[in-house]
Legacy VTK file of the C-alpha trace (Angstrom):
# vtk DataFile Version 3.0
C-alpha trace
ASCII
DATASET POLYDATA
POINTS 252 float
19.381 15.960 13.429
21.882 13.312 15.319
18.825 10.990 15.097
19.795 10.279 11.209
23.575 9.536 12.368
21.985 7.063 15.127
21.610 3.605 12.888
19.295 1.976 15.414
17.107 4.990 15.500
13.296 5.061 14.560
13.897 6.892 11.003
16.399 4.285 10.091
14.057 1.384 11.503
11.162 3.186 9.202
13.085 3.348 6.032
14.559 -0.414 6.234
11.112 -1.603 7.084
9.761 0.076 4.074
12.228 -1.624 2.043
11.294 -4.765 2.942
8.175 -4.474 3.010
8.274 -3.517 -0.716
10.400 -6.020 -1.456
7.137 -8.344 -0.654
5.652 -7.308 -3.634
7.971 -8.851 -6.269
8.162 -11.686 -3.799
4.493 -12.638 -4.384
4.971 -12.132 -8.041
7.851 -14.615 -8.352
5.915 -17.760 -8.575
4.461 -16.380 -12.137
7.841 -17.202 -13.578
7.061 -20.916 -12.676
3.243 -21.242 -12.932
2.668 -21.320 -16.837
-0.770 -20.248 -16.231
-3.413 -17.733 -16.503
-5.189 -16.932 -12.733
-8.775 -17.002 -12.531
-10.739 -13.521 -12.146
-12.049 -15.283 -8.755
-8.019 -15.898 -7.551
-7.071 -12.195 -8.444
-10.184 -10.404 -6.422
-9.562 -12.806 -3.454
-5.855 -11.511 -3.464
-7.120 -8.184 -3.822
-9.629 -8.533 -1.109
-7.386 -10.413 1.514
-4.834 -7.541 1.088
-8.023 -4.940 1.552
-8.679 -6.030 4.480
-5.144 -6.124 5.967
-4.961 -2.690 5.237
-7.998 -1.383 6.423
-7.010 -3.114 9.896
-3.234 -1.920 9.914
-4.754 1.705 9.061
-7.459 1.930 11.890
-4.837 0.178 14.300
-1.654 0.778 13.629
-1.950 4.236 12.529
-5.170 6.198 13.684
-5.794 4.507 16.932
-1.700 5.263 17.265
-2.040 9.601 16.230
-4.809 9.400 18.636
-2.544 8.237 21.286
0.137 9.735 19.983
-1.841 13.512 19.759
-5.584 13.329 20.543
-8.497 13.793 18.170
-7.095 17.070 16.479
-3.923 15.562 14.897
-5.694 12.469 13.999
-8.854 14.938 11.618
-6.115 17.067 10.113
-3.968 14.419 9.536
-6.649 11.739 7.934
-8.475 14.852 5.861
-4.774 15.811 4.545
-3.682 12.359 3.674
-7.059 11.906 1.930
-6.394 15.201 -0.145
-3.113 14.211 -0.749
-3.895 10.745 -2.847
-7.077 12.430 -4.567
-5.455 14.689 -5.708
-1.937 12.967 -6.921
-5.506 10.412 -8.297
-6.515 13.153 -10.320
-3.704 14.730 -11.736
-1.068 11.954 -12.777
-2.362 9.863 -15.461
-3.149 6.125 -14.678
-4.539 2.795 -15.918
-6.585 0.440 -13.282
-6.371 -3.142 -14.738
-10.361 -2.887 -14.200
-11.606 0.242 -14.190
-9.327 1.420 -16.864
-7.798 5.293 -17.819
-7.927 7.761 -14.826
-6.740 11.263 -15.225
-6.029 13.608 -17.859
-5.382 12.337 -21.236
-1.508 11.674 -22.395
-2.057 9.880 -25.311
1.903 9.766 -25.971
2.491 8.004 -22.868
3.059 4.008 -23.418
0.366 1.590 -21.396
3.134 0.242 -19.125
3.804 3.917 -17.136
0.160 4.298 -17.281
0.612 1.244 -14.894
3.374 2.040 -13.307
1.806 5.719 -11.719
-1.712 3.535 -10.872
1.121 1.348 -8.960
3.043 4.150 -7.467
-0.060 6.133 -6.119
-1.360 2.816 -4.555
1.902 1.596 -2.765
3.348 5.074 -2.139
0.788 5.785 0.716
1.720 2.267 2.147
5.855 3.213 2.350
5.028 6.460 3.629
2.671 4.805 6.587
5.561 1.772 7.088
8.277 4.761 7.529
5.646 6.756 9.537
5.479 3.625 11.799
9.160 3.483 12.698
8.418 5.826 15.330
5.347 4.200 17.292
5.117 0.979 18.771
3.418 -0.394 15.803
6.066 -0.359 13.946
6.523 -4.340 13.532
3.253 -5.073 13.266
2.265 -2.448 10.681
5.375 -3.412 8.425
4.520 -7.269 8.683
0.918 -6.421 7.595
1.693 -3.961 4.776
4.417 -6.883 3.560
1.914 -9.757 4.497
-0.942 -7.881 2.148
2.046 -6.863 -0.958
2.501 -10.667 -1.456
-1.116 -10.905 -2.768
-0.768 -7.658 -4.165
2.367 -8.717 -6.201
0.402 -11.708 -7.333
-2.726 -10.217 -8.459
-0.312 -7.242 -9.995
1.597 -9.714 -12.022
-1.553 -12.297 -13.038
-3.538 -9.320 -14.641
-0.605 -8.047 -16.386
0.063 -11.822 -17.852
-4.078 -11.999 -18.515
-3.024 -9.010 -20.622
-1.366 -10.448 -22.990
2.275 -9.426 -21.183
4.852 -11.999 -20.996
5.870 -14.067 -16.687
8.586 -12.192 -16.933
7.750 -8.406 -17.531
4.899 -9.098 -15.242
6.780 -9.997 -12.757
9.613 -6.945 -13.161
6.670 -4.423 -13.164
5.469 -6.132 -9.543
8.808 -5.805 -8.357
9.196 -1.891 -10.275
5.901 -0.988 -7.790
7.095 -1.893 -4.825
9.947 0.899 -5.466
7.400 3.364 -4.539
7.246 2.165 -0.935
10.686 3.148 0.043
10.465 6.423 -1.048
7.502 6.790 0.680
9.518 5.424 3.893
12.155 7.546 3.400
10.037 10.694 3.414
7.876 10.173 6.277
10.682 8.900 8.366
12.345 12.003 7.261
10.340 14.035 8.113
9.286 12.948 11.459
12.864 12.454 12.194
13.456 16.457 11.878
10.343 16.829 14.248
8.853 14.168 16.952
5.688 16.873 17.181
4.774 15.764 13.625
4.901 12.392 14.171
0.199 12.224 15.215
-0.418 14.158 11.829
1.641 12.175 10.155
0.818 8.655 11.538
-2.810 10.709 10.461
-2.139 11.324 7.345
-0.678 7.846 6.190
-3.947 6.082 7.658
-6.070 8.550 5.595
-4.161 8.238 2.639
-4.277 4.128 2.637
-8.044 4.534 3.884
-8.480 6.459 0.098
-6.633 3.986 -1.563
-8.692 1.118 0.050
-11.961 2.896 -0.889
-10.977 4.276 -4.123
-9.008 2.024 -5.638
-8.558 -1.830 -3.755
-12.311 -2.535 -3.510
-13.601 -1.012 -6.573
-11.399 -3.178 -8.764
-12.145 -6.216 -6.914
-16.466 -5.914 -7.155
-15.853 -5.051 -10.992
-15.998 -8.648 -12.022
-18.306 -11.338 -10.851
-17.000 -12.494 -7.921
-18.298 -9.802 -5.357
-18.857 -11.791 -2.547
-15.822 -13.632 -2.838
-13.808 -10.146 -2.793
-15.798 -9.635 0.042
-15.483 -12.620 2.407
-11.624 -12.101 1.478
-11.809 -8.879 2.548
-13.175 -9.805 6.395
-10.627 -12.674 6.356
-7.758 -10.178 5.738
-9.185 -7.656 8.448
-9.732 -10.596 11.246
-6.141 -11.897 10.338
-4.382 -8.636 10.408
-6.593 -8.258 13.845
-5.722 -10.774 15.481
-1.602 -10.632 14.588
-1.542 -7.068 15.830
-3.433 -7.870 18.870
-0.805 -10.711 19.627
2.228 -9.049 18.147
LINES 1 253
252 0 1 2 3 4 5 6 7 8 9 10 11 12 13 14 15 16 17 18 19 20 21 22 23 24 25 26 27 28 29 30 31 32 33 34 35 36 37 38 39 40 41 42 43 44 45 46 47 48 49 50 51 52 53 54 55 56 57 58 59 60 61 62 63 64 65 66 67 68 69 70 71 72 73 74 75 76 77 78 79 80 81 82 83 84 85 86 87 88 89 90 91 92 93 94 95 96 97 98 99 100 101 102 103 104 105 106 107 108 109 110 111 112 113 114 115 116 117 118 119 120 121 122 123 124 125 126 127 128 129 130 131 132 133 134 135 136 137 138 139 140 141 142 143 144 145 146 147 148 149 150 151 152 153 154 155 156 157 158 159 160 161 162 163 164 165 166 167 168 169 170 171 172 173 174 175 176 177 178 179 180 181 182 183 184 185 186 187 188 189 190 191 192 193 194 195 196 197 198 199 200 201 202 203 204 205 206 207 208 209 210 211 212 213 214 215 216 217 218 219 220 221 222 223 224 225 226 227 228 229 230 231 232 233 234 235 236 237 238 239 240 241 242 243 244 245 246 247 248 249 250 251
């Protein structure tokens, strides 16, 4: 327990990492209150698929290659299957709008559009906190933060240019980017929590956070950005983000 009276200790390092790395998110959204202009489908599925790709690297690097030197294979199955569990199931049962795919969930009818978007936001940046604040504790940590910030800048944008393509106005767009990137750091605060209590949890839960993303990638990131008609461009962003995020956690 003196770990969370220790301000230079890993769970502190996770949760102030999370922060900022949330903070990215309403960062990329910011020029929108500048740019007087609608963003191409093409622009918002390249963002999309550049921040894909950063994530699928920072999850097989930074987090399951870490639980598997952290704990072996066993950690790293339990871990992933729970993580992956975890977000289908929050994916099921909280009610959601994807700006592409549409309603999700069971039917609330009473609920306005805009917390529709804001639980699609919080069960796709959740995962990412919780992985940032899971990172505190391995080597990684750095490197995993800077790529989960690097890909929430593109995130923010493409958040932010569909809500504006919806009719909303720069700036309510840009407050709901912001709003979502408030689910990170309560991610970070609970998985730094919780592996602060117990350094034997730390594999599942560097685990868990990589399986969790890896949903979010599958389920949600990559669907929305082959919806449209610019497949291939998602795509190509998508290797450009993985051989990026490569190559800066190789170095860094």
């Amino acid at each position: 327990m003196l770990e969370f009276l220790n301000y230079s200790s890993p769970v502190y390092r996770g949760i102030i990492l999370s922060i900022l790395a949330g903070m990215a998110t309403g960062l990329g959204a910011l020029p929108l209150l500048f740019i007087r202009k609608r963003f191409s489908g093409g622009i918002i599925d390249a963002s999309l698929g550049f921040a894909a790709g950063v994530m699928l690297a920072a999850t097989a690097f930074s987090l399951v290659l870490a639980s598997i030197e952290e704990g072996g294979l066993i950690p790293m199955i339990v871990g992933m299957a729970a993580g992956v569990l975890f977000v289908d199931r929050m994916d099921k049962m909280i009610p959601h709008d994807h700006f592409v795919k549409g309603h999700e969930g069971p039917g609330m009818s009473r609920l306005r559009k805009i917390w529709l978007f804001v639980f699609a936001i919080i069960i796709h940046n959740f995962p990412e906190g919780l992985a940032v604040g899971v990172g505190g504790f391995s080597k990684h940590a750095y490197s995993l933060a800077f790529a989960i910030g690097a890909q929430n800048i593109p995130e923010g944008l493409a958040v932010a240019a569909a809500l504006i393509a919806a009719e909303y106005s720069p700036g309510y767009a840009v407050f709901i980017a912001f709003l979502s990137g408030l689910a990170e750091p309560v991610g970070g605060m609970l998985g730094a929590g919780l592996v602060g209590i117990s350094s034997s949890v730390l594999p599942y839960a560097l685990a868990f956070a990589g399986g969790a993303m890896l949903f979010v990638i599958s389920d949600e990131v990559i669907p929305e950005t082959h919806s449209g008609d610019h497949q291939r461009l998602a795509t190509f962003s998508l290797v450009s983000g993985f051989i990026l995020m490569t190559i800066l956690d190789t170095l860094f």
